[in-house]
C-alpha positions in Angstrom: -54.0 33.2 34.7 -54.2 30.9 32.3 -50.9 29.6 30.4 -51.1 29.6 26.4 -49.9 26.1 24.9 -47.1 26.4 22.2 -46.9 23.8 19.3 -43.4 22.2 19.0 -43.2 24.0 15.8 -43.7 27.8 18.1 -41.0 26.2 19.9 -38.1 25.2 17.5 -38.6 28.3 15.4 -38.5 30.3 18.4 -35.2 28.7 20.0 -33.6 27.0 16.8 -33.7 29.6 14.5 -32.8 28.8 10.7 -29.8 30.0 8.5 -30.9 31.3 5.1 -29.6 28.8 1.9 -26.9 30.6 1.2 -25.1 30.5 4.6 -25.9 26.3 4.3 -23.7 26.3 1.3 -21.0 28.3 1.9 -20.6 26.2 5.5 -20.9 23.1 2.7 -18.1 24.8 0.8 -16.0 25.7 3.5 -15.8 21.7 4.8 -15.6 20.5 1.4 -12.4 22.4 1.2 -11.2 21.3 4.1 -12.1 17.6 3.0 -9.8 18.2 -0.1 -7.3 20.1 1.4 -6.7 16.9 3.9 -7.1 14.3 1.0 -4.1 16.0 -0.6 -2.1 14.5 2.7 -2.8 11.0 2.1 -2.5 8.2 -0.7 -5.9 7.5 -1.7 -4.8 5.6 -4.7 -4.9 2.1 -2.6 -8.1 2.4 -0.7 -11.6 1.2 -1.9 -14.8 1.3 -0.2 -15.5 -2.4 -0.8 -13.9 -5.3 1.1 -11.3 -5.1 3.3 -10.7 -1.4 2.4 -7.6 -1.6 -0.2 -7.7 -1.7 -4.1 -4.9 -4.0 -4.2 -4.3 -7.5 -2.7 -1.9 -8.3 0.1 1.7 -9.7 -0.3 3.9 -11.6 2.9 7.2 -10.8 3.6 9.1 -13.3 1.5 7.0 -11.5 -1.8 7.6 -8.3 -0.3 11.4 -8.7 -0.4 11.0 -9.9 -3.7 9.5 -7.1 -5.2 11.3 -4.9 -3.4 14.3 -6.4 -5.2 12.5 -6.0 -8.4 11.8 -2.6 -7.4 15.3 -1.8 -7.1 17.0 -3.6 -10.1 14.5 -3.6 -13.1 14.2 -6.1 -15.6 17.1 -8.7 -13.6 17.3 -12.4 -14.3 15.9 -14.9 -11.5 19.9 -15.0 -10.4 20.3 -11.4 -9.9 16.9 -11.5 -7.8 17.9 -14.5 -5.3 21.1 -12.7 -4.6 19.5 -9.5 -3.6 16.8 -11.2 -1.7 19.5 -13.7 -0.1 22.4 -10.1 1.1 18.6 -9.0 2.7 17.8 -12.0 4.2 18.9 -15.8 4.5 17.0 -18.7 4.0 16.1 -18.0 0.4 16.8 -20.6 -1.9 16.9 -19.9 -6.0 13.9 -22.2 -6.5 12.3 -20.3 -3.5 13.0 -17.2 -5.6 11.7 -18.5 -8.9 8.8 -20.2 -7.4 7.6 -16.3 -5.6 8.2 -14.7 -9.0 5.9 -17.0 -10.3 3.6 -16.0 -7.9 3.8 -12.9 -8.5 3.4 -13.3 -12.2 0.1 -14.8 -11.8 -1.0 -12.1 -9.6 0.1 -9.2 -12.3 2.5 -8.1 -9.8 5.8 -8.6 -12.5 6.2 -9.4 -15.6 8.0 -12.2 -17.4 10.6 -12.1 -20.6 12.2 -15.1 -21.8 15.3 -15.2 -24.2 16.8 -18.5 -25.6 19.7 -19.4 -24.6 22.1 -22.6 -25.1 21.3 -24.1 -21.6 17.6 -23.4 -22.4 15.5 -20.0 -21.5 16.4 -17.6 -19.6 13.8 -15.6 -18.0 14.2 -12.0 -16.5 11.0 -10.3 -14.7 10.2 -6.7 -14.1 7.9 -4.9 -11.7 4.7 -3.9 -12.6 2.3 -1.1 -12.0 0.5 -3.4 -9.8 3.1 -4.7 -8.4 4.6 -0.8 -7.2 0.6 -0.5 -6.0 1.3 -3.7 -3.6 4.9 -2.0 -3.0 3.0 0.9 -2.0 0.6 -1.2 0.4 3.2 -2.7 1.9 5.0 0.3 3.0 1.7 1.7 4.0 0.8 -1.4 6.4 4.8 -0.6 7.8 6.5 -3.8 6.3 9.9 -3.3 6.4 13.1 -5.1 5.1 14.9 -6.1 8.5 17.4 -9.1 8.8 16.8 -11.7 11.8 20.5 -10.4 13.0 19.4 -7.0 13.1 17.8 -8.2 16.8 19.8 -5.6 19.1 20.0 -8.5 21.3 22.3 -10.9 18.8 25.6 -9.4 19.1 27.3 -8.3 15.9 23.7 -7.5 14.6 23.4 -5.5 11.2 23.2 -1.7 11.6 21.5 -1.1 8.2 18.9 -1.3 6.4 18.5 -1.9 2.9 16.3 0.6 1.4 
């Protein structure tokens, strides 16, 4: 007896058999919903396909506090900023302060306003929409506004955090 050769075509059709078109799409359709439905869950607003994955640049701790500041008080005067920043967190000086809003001004992250007084300008800053995107990063890479004596090992640490 003589055994009868099958293609590789006799075979895949026979053991892989095909779905018509319209059971491909509504499988498509089904996933794509799912897609969406789990899109809806996350903030897609930061992340790009390009670079290092995020629309919007980095900030360090010292800028995040600032803007968090900023965040929290609106359009303040550099004073009214270093004080926040310094109840969060020592070791901030008021040129430190000015010197980071700066910063942050070149970057589009705040804003600047300046009003004349008699001992010169006074300048107040504001967060911008950039800036509440780099907010916004910063939460999402877990930065966090924590004092150095909130160590549970310092006695008399902090208990709170500022939010």
């Amino acid at each position: 007896m003589k055994l009868k050769k099958k293609s590789m075509q006799q075979i895949v059709d026979r053991y892989l058999p095909t779905i018509s078109n319209h059971e491909v799409d509504a499988a498509g359709q089904r996933i794509l919903q799912r897609l969406r439905e789990e899109l809806k869950k996350h903030d897609t607003s930061l992340r790009s396909l390009y670079g290092d994955g995020w629309s919007i640049g980095p900030v360090d701790d010292r800028e995040f506090r600032v803007l968090t500041a900023l965040s929290q008080l609106g359009e303040s005067p550099v004073v009214n900023v270093h004080r926040t920043v310094e109840n969060w967190a020592g070791g901030f000086t008021l040129l430190n302060v000015h010197f980071l809003l700066d910063g942050l001004v070149v970057r589009e992250f705040a804003s600047r306003r300046s009003e004349p007084t008699d001992n010169g300008p006074e300048h107040f800053y504001q967060i911008t929409g950039e800036g509440e995107r780099a907010l916004r990063r910063a939460h999402a890479e877990n930065k966090q506004l924590v004092r150095a004596t909130e160590d549970p090992a310092i006695p008399g640490a902090c208990t709170e955090r500022p939010s």
